[in-house]
Structure formats: C-alpha cells, structure tokens
MILO-600529 format. One record per residue (C-alpha): residue number from 1; x, y, z. Coordinates in steps of 0.02 Angstrom, whole numbers. Example, Ala and Ser with C-alpha at 12.3 -4.5 7.8 and 13.67 -1.06 7.14 Angstrom:
! MILO-600529
nr|u|v|w
1|615|-225|390
2|684|-53|357
! end
This chain:
! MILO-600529
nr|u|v|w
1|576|999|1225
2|395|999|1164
3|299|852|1245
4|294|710|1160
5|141|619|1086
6|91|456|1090
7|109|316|974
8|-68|274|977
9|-144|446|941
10|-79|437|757
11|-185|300|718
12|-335|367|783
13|-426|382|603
14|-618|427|656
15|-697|486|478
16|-727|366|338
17|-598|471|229
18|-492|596|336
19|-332|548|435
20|-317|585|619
21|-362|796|664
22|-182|778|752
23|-78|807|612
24|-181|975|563
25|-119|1048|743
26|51|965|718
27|104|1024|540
28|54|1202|614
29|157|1199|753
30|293|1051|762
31|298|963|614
32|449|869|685
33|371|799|842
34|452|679|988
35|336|524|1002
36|337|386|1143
37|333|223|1072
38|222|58|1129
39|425|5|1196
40|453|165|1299
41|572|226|1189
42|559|424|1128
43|582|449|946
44|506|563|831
45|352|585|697
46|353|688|555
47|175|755|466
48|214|880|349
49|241|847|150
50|429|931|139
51|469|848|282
52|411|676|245
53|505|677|78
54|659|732|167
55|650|603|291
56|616|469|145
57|734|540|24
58|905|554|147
59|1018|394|148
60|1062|466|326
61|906|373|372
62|875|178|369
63|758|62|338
64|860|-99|392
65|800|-203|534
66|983|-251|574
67|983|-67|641
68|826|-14|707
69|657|-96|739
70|481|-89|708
71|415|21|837
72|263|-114|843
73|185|-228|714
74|5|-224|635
75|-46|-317|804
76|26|-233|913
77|182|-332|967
78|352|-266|1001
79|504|-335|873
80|679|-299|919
81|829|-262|815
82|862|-416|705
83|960|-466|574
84|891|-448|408
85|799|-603|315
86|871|-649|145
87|759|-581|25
88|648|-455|131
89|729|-321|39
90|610|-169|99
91|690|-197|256
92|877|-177|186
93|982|-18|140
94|1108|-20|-13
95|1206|-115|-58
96|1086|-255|0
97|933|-179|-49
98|1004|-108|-225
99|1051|-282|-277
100|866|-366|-250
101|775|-217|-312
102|868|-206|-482
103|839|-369|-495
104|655|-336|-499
105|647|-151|-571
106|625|-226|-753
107|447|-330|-704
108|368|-148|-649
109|430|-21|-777
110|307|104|-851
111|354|-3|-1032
112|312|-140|-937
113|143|-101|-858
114|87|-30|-1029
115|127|-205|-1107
116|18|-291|-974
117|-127|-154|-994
118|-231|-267|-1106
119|-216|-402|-1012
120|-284|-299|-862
121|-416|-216|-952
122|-478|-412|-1007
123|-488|-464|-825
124|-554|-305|-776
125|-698|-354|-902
126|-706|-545|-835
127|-762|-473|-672
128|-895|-356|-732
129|-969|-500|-820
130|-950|-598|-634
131|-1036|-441|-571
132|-1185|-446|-677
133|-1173|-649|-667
134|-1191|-620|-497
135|-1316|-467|-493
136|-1362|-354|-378
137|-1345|-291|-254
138|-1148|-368|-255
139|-1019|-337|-145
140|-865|-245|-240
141|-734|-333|-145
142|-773|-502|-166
143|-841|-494|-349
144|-734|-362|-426
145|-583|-301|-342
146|-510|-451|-255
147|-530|-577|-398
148|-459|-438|-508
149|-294|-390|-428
150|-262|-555|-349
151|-268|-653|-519
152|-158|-508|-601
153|-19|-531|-465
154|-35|-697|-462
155|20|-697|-648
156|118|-592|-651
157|215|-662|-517
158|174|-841|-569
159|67|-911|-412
160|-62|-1020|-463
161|-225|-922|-434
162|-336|-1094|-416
163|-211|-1135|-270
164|-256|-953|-211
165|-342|-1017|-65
166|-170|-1054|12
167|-98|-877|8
168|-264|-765|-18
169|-287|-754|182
170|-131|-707|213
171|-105|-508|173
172|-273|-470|239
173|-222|-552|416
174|-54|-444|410
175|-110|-309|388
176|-267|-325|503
177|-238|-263|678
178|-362|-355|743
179|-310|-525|704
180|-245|-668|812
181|-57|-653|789
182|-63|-862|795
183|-188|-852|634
184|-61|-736|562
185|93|-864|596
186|-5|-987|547
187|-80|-901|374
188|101|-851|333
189|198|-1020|341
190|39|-1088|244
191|98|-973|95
192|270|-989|116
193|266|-1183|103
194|167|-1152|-38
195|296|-1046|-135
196|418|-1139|-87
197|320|-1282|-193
198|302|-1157|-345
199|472|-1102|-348
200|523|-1301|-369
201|401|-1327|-499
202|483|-1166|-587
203|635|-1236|-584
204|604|-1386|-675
205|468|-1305|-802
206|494|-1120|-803
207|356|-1016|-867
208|321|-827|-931
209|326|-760|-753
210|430|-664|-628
211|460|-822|-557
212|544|-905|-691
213|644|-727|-761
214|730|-708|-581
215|778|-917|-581
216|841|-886|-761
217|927|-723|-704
218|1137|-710|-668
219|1093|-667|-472
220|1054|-821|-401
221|935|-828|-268
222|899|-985|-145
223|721|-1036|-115
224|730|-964|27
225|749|-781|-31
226|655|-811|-171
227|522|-852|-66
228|528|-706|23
229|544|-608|-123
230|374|-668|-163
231|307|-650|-5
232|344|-449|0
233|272|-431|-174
234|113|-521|-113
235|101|-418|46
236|127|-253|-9
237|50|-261|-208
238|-112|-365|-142
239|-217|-270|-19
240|-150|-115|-48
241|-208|-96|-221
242|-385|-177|-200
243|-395|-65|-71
244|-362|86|-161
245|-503|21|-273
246|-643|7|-162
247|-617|158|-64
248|-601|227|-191
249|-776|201|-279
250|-818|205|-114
251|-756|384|-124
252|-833|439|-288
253|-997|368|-253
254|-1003|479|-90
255|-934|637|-181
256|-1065|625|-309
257|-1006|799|-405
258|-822|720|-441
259|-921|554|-505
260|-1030|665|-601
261|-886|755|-673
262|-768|607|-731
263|-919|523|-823
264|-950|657|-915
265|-760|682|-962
266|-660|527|-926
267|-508|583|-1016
268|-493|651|-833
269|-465|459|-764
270|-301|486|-735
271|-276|624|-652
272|-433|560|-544
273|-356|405|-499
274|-193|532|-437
275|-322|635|-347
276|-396|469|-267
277|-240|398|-200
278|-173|583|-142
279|-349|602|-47
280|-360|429|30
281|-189|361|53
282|-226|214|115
283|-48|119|142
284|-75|242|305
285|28|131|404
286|173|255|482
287|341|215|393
288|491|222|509
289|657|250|479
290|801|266|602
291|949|390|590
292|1127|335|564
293|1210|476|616
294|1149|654|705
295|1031|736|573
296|988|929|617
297|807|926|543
298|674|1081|548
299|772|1154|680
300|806|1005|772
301|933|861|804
302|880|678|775
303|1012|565|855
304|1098|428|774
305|984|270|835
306|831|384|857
307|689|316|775
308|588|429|651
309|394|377|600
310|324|488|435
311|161|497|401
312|90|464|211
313|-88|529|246
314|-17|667|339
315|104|725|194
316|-54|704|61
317|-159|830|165
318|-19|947|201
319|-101|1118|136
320|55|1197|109
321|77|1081|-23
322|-106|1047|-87
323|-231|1194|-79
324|-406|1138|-3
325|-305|952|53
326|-475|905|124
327|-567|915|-46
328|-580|784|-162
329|-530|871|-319
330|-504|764|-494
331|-438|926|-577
332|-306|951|-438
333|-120|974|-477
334|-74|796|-366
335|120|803|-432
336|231|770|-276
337|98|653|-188
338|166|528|-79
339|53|378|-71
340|199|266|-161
341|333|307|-25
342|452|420|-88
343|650|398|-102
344|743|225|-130
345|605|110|-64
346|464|188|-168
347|323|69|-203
348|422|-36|-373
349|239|-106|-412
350|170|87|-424
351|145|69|-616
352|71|-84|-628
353|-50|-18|-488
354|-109|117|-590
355|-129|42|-715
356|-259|-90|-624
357|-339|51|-551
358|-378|133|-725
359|-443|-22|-780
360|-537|-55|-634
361|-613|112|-617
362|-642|115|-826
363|-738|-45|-829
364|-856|-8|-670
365|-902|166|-723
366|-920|101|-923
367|-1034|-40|-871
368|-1130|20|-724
369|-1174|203|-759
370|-1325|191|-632
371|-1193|123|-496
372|-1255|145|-316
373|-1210|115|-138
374|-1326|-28|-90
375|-1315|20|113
376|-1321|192|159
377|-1143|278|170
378|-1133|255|365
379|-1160|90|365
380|-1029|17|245
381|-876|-46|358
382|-707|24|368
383|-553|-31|433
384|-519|127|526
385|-344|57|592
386|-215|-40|526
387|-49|-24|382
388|-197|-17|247
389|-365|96|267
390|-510|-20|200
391|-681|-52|167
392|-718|-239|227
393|-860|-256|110
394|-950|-140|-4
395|-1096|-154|-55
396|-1172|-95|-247
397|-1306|-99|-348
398|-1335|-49|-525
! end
C-alpha cells in the first residue's frame, strides 16, 4: 500500500492561479491515492479527470450524510454521520435527492436562463453605471460583482435584496476557513430566521419567484425544508459565481494576450468564459463521496464505508485530458470540464451562472476598454484556502 497523504496537503494552493504541485506527481503515479483524514480515518483522493468523473458519475458512491461524513468542514471541525436535514438535498442520494431536485430543475434550464438573459444583461449595466458613479480606482467586488449576482439570486429566488444585509454575510463566512465558527452559527440562523419570514409572506402574497412556484407546486414542502432549500441555493449559487467573476478578470487582466485576443473577437466570450472556469476552478473545495459497496477502481478496491475526496482543480489540469492544462487558452477545446460537479449532483444553477458571467464579463470589457489592475498583481489578495478560491478585493481602474 502506497503511503498515504495528508488531508492538509491538498489544500495547499501557493500561486494566485494554479492548484497544489501535488496532484501533478499524483496523477503521474497514483491517481487513486489513500489519504489520512483530520479524524484519523484512511480514505482515499482521486486527481485525475477520468477518474474524478467516474467517482462522480457511479451511484455506487454517496453523497448522503446519513452514510458518511464530512471529512472536516470549511473551519476545520470534525462532523459525524448524521441524519439528513429536510431540504439539504446536495447531501441526499435518490430517491430523496431526485424528488427535491426535480422540483427545482425547471427554475435553471438552459430555456430558462436564456429568458432571464436580459434581465441580467440590465443589471449587469446598473453596475457599470455604479462603477463609473463611483470612479476609479473601484474595487470589482464590492461595486460590480457582488451587487450583481446577489440581486439576480435574490430575484430569482425571491429574497428581498434591501433586507440583503441579513443573509449577504452569510456564504462568505461558510465558506471562509478562517472565520469564527460562532460568527458562522450566528450569520446562519440570522438568514434562516429571515427566510423563514419570506417564505410566510409568500404564502399569503405569492410573487413571480422560486419561492412562490415551489409553495404553489403539488410537492409540498414545510418551512422548514423550504428554508433549507433556500439556504443551499444561497450558499452554493452566491460566492461561487462572483467568484468566478473576479478571478476571473483578475485572470485576463494578468494574461494580457488572452484579454487582447477576446476584445478583438468577442464572439469568442463563450468559449472564454469555459476556458476561465476550466483554468481556475474555483469551487476547489474537495468533494467527497463514500462507497456503498466494494468498488475495484484503477486497480484498486475502495471498501464499502471508505471515504473518497475528488479533486475539481485537479481533474481541470489533468493533461491527459487538456493539452498545455497550465495555459490559459480561450480557443481551447474545454468540453468535459468539471468545474460544475459532474454526475447527479451537478451544479442545477450552472446555466444561469453562465449566463451572469457572459454578462458580467460583456459589460466590463464593453465599457472599460482601458481596464487596469489598480495594485500591482502581487498585491491583490487571494483566498488561497477554503471550498471557493477568491480574490477578497480587487482593485481597477479605467
């Protein structure tokens, strides 16, 4: 048996754009690796694309809580087998997880996203205008990206973004590993109460919002799960897709040729914004999975109750999938990338996403054609470690 790795090491992103330099030795030699997690326990880690999608794909391998565990949360605490919470459906296999997520598949279909495109494109406009209200040098986060995605969810989902104060906090304190697990409690019950007040108010004066569709719907849902249900859409479509934003103009400002390129043909957007969340994947937090029976895998056999961690960024710089996986390359083939997931729990807002990244990335690049870095690339701050890879602020100029 091959020695087994630690936990930690996986997270150890040190460049502003590259995963850890582990998975380069481990897809070469053990691309099915043991791992010793922050419990004691020995399970295993997976880093190359074909592998990853295997994992992800098999129903011999689940995501429910009632049957394995987290092998350690954003802050670093242990959680323990538990029974699954009414509503938290990324957490659920089939049947279960089937019943919420069809429930919810009709909000986030390609159709769908296309009808809301407009809408995005307007507020992607609104927030240029903030931008150049607010001149420069600005910080992209606060003036552009957050404002932009958060009021677009919070439509969407039909949270009241002048209440935003009450839920804002919360994702970015979930997914930060250096937060105060108390402040994360703490900002958590603050937007569930909240919710919990919004579904009510939906219930007595329904609106054109997910909201309102799921408390018209035949499944009926307490406020409890509903809540929840809101909750998981908040945590995983906020930060994740301003994220993906800012690093990436982040990332096109530094690689000035690729910037230089798609201005001069941006018919190439979308295949740049493919390219962009192949090269950064930043939902880099490790997804687990644990096996419900013995799986033989690459030569190996997983045990029934082992625990099995794949690695997103790993799988998107797999070069036996993606010639050159270090380059950032707009004109590259990115079909089979993995930064949605892959398999039954694939990201359900990944159209809508793109779609707000188009926008996003249309509107800054239409307006700002002299748009600059305001701090010199060293000096804007990352979030190295953590489920979402971040820039905490960056700062433009135009």
């Amino acid at each position: 048996m091959s020695e087994a790795i630690s936990f930690e090491e996986p997270w150890a992103r040190t460049h502003q754009f590259d995963p850890p330099a582990v998975f380069d030795a481990l897809r070469a030699e053990r691309p099915l690796s043991r791992m010793v997690y922050p419990d004691g326990h020995i399970g295993w880690i997976v880093s190359s694309h074909e592998l990853v999608r295997a994992v992800l794909g098999d129903p011999r391998f689940s995501h429910s809580t009632e049957i394995g565990h987290f092998p350690v949360t954003h802050q670093g605490q242990l959680v323990p087998t538990h029974p699954s919470i009414p509503g938290m459906f990324i957490h659920m296999d089939p049947p279960d997880h089937t019943r919420y997520r069809r429930l919810l598949t009709g909000e986030f279909t390609v159709r769908r996203a296309a009808q809301l495109k407009p809408r995005v494109e307007q507020v992607a406009a609104e927030q240029v205008a903030a931008m150049r209200e607010h001149g420069a040098p600005a910080d992209l986060v606060r003036t552009f990206a957050r404002p932009m995605v958060l009021r677009l969810l919070a439509e969407l989902v039909g949270l009241p973004y002048e209440e935003r104060d009450q839920f804002e906090h919360a994702p970015t304190l979930l997914h930060d590993p250096d937060a105060n697990p108390e402040d994360v409690a703490a900002a958590y019950a603050k937007a569930s109460a909240l919710f919990v007040e919004v579904i009510e108010r939906k219930r007595e004066q329904p609106g054109d919002d997910l909201i309102s569709r799921v408390l018209a719907s035949d499944e009926q849902l307490s406020t409890d799960e509903l809540c929840n249900v809101v909750l998981l859409l908040l945590f995983a479509g906020f930060e994740t897709t301003e994220s993906a934003l800012t690093v990436g103009v982040f990332a096109l400002l530094h690689h000035t040729d690729q910037l230089k390129e798609l201005r001069a043909n941006p018919d190439k957007l979308d295949g740049a914004v493919e390219e962009l969340l192949r090269y950064l994947s930043v939902n880099q937090y490790h997804m687990y999975r644990t096996a419900l029976e013995d799986v033989e895998l690459h030569g190996e056999v997983v045990k029934k109750g082992d625990s099995v961690t794949v690695s997103v960024p790993a799988a998107n710089r797999d070069p036996a999938r993606f010639g050159c996986p270090a380059a950032l390359d707009i004109d590259r083939d990115t079909s089979g990338h993995v930064a949605f997931g892959f398999g039954i729990h694939q990201c359900l807002g990944q159209n809508l996403a793109r779609v707000e990244l188009r926008a996003g990335l249309a509107a800054l690049l239409g307006a700002f054609p002299d748009l600059a870095l305001a701090v010199p690339f060293e000096e804007v701050p990352l979030r190295l470690k953590g489920s979402v890879f971040a820039v905490k602020n960056l700062p433009v100029s135009w």
